[in-house]
N, C-alpha and C positions, 0 to 999 in steps of 0.2 A: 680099636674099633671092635664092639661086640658080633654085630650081623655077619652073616655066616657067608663066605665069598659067592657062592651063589643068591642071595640078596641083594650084595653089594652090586651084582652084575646088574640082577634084574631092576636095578631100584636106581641106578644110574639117570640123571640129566645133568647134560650139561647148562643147562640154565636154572637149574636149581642146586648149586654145590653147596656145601656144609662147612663150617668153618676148617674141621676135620681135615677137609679135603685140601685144601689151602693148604693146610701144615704141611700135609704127607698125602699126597695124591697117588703115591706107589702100588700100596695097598688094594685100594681101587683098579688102577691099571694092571696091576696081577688078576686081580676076581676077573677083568673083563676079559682079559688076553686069554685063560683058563676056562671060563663057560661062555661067555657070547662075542668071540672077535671081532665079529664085521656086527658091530651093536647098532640096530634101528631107536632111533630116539624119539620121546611124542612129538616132536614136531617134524618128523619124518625126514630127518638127515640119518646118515651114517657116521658113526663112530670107528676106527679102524685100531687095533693097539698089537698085531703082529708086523716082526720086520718083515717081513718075506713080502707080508700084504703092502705096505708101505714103500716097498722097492719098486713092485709090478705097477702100482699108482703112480708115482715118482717118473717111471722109465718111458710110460705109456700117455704122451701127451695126447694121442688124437682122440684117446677115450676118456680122458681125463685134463680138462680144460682145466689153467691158472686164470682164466678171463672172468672178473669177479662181478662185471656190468648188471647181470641179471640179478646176482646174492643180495650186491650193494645198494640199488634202487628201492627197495622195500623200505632196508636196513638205514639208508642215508637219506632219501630221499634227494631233491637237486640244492646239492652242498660242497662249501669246498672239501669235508673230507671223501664225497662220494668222488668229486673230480681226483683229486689227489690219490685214493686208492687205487681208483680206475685208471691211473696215466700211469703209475710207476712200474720201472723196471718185473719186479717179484709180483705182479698181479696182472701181466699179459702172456699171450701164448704169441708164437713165434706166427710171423716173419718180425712184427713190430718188436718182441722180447729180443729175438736174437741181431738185432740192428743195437738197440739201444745199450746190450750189455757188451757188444762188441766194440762199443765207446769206451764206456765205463771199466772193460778189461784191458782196454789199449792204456788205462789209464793209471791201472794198480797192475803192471807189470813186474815181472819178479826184481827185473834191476830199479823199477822207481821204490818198491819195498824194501827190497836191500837198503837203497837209499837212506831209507828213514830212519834205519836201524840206531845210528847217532844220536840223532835228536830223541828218539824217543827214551833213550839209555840216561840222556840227560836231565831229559821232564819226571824220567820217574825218580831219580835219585835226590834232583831238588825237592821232589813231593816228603822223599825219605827224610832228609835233611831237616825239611820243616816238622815232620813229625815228631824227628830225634830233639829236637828244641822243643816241643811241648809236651814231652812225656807221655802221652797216649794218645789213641787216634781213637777216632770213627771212621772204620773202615772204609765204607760205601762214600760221603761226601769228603774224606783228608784225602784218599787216597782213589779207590776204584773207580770212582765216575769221575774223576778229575783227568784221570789219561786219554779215555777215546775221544772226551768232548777237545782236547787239546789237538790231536791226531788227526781228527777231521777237520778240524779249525784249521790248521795247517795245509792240510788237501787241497781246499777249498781256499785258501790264502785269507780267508775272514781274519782282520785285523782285530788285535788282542781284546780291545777295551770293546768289540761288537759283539763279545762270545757271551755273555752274560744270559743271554733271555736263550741259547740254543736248546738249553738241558730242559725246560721248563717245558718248550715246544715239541720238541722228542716225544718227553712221558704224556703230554695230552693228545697229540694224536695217534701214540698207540696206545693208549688208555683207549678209545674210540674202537680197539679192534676186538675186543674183549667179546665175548658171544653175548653177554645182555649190557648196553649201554644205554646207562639212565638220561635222563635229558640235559643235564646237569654236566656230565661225561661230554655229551654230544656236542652240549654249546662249548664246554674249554677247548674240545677238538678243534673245530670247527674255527673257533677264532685265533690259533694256534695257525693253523692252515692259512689266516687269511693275515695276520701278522709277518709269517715267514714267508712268503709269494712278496709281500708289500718289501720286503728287509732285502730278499734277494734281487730282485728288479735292479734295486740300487745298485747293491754291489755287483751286478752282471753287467749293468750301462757305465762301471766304473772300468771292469776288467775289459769291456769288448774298447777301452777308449786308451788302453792302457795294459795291452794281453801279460800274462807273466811268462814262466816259461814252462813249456807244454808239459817238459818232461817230469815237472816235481808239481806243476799245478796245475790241478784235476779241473778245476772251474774252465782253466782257458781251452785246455786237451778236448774239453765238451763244448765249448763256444765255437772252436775253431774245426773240428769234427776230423773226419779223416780225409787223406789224400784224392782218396776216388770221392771228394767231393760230400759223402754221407754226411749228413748233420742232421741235431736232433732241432724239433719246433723248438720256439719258445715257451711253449707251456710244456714239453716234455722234458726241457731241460731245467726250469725251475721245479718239477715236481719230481726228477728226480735227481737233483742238490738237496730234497728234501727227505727221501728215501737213502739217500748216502748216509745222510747224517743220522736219520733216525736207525739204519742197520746196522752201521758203524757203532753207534754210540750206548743204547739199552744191554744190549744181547755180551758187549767187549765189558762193561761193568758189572754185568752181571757172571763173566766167566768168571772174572776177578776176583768177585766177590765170593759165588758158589764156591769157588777153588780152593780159598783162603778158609774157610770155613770147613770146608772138608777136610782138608790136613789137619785144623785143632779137634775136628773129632774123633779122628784117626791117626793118636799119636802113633803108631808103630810105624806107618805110612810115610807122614809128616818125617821122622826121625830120619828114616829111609831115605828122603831124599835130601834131607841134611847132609847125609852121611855120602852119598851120590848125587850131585847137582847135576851130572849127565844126562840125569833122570830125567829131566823138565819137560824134552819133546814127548817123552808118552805118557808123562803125569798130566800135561794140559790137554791131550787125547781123554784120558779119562776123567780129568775133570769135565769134560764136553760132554762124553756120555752119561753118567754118572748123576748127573743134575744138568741137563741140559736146557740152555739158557729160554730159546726157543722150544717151547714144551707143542706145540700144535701149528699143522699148517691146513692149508685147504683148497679143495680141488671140486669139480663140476662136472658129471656123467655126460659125455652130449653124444652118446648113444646106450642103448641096452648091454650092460658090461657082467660077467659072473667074475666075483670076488671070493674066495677063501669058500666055494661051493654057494654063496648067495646072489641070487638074480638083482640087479642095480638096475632100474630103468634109467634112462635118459631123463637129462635135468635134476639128478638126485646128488644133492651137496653132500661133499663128503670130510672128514674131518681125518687127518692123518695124523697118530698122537705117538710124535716124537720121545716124549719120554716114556713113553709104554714099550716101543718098539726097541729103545736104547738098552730094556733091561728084558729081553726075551732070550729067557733061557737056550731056548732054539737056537738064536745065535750067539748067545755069549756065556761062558762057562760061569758059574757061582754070579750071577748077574749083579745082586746086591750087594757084592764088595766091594769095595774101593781097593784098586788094584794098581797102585799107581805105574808100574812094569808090564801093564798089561798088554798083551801082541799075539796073535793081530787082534785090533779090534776097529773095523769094519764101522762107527757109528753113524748116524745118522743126525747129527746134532747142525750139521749145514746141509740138509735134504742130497738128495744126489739127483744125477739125471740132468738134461737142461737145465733146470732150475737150481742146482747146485750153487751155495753163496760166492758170488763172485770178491766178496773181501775175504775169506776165510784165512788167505793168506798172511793177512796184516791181523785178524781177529790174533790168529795164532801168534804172530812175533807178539805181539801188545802185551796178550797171557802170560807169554814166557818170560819175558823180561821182564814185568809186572810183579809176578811170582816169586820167580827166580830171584832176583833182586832186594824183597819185601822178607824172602826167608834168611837170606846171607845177613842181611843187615839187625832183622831181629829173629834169631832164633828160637828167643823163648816167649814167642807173642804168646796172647791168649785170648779168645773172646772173652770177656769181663761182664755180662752183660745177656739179659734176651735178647738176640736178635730179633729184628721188625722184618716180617715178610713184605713183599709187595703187594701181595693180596689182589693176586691174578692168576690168572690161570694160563693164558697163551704164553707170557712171558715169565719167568722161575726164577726169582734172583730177592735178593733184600733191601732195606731202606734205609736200614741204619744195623751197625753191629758194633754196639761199642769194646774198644782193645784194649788189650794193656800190652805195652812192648817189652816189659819182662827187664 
């Protein structure tokens, strides 16, 4: 990029990015974090790209609303994705936030994760197996988007031969969250939304007729709710089977992906943890910060708030850019290295505060064994090929990278 980081600040919108920006958004989020932190945008949102600012955001619900009713309506008009954004989990503020995730955590508790730990050891290694039989992969569909969509399918006890259309529904409705979505965007969303409501009815008037069992499956754990009686509606429970699957499923392939991809550009890295397989729990730490999957979240003034020394009135959308704050020198030493030993590192790649991802747990085992796994088995991979971004900006991950297993 030629423009001087002072330009790049001043010259910022988020609804008019550059293909540039696409590739390597870093650059950008350096210029903004260095001259305009708390950036007003023309359409009069704020931009955020310090961690400090992004924690005080993050910690501080009652000045900073996840309630997205007012943003949506404009944006969605009365649609299933405005109903569907508006009901799940990650887009309410508490009491109804802290009801519904105190389901949905009763339900990925550390012993149902332990749990999984088998199967999933297993799905990845047949993914291996088949790749080792075809001599080269495509990262993204042979292998990384192949394990979360299996992992939630599992959750959710969705029988094997109904998984087909999950991954397709996933990327169209958060295709839909993208900050300008064309109409085109909107209708795939939208009918995505109204497909996956129609698909889960079924299999929830299946499961309520026929519960599994609570402790390994998440559909009935939420049908049947908790002891003191709490249970979620029926439309909160269909729309957030639909948010499991969709948080679960982009963001887990996309670590994957980013991960794998970072080690082959950083063979000294890469080699390192060859050479130490120990390494994995704070290599997938930094593969999170690093290129984190989830690049932006967002929040709602619902009073007069001061930020980083700038006045916020009330009702002023704000934009919290996760991969900006990931790489602030402020907090993290040589921010631009890939550091695979790095400690402590503090990221922000699952927000914190209430809103803190409630799967992160199972994100992380997925990664690790994912990774871990994909490197023992082929040590001398190599991406072969341009990799295809996804050509987004909220979500950071790729479409295709084609491999060679060496």
């Amino acid at each position: 990029m030629n423009a001087s980081a002072k330009e790049l600040a001043a010259n910022f919108d988020l609804e008019k990015l550059t293909p540039e920006f696409y590739d390597d958004p870093y650059p950008t989020y350096r210029a903004l974090r260095e001259n305009e932190p708390v950036k007003r945008l023309p359409n009069g949102t704020v931009f955020l790209t310090r961690y400090d600012d992004l924690v005080t955001t993050y910690k501080n619900t009652k000045s900073f609303s996840s309630d997205k009713k007012r943003e949506f309506a404009p944006k969605y008009g009365d649609t299933p994705l405005y109903e569907h954004h508006t009901t799940s989990l990650v887009f309410n503020d508490p009491p109804s936030h802290t009801r519904v995730r105190r389901l949905i955590m009763g339900a990925l508790s550390p012993r149902a994760i332990a749990g999984m730990e088998p199967d999933i050891i297993k799905l990845v290694d047949g993914l291996l197996d088949a790749i080792a039989a075809k001599g080269s992969c495509e990262l993204i569909d042979d292998f990384a988007a192949s394990i979360p969509i299996e992992v939630i399918g599992n959750l959710l006890d969705v029988p094997h031969d109904e998984r087909e259309p999950l991954r397709d529904w996933s990327l169209a409705i958060l295709g839909a969250l993208e900050p300008v979505v064309s109409s085109e965007v909107a209708a795939r969303g939208n009918k995505a939304v109204k497909d996956f409501l129609a698909y889960l009815k079924t299999l929830v008037a299946r499961r309520r007729e026929k519960p599994g069992n609570p402790e390994r499956d998440v559909l009935t754990r939420l049908i049947q709710g908790e002891e003191n009686g709490e249970r979620l509606t029926e439309k909160e429970l269909l729309h957030n089977c639909i948010f499991l699957l969709n948080a679960g499923h982009e963001t887990t392939t996309d670590l994957i992906g980013n991960g794998l991809v970072a080690l082959d550009r950083n063979p000294d890295q890469k080699q390192r943890l060859i050479d130490n397989p120990e390494l994995i729990k704070t290599a997938v730490e930094e593969m999170l910060r690093y290129e984190s999957s989830n690049q932006l979240g967002n929040r709602m003034t619902t009073e007069q708030v001061e930020l980083g020394g700038v006045v916020l009135d009330a009702g002023t959308s704000v934009t919290l850019c996760i991969g900006a704050a990931n790489r602030d020198p402020a907090q993290f030493s040589d921010p631009e290295r890939f550091d695979i030993a790095r400690t402590p590192n503090r990221h922000l790649a699952f927000a914190t505060g209430a809103h803190q991802c409630a799967g992160m747990a199972l994100a992380r085992l997925e990664g690790a064994i994912a990774i871990s796994h994909f490197l023992a088995r082929f040590p001398d991979y190599a991406v072969s090929g341009q990799p295809v971004r996804g050509g987004r900006v909220r979500f950071r991950g790729f479409l295709s990278v084609p491999c060679s297993i060496g």
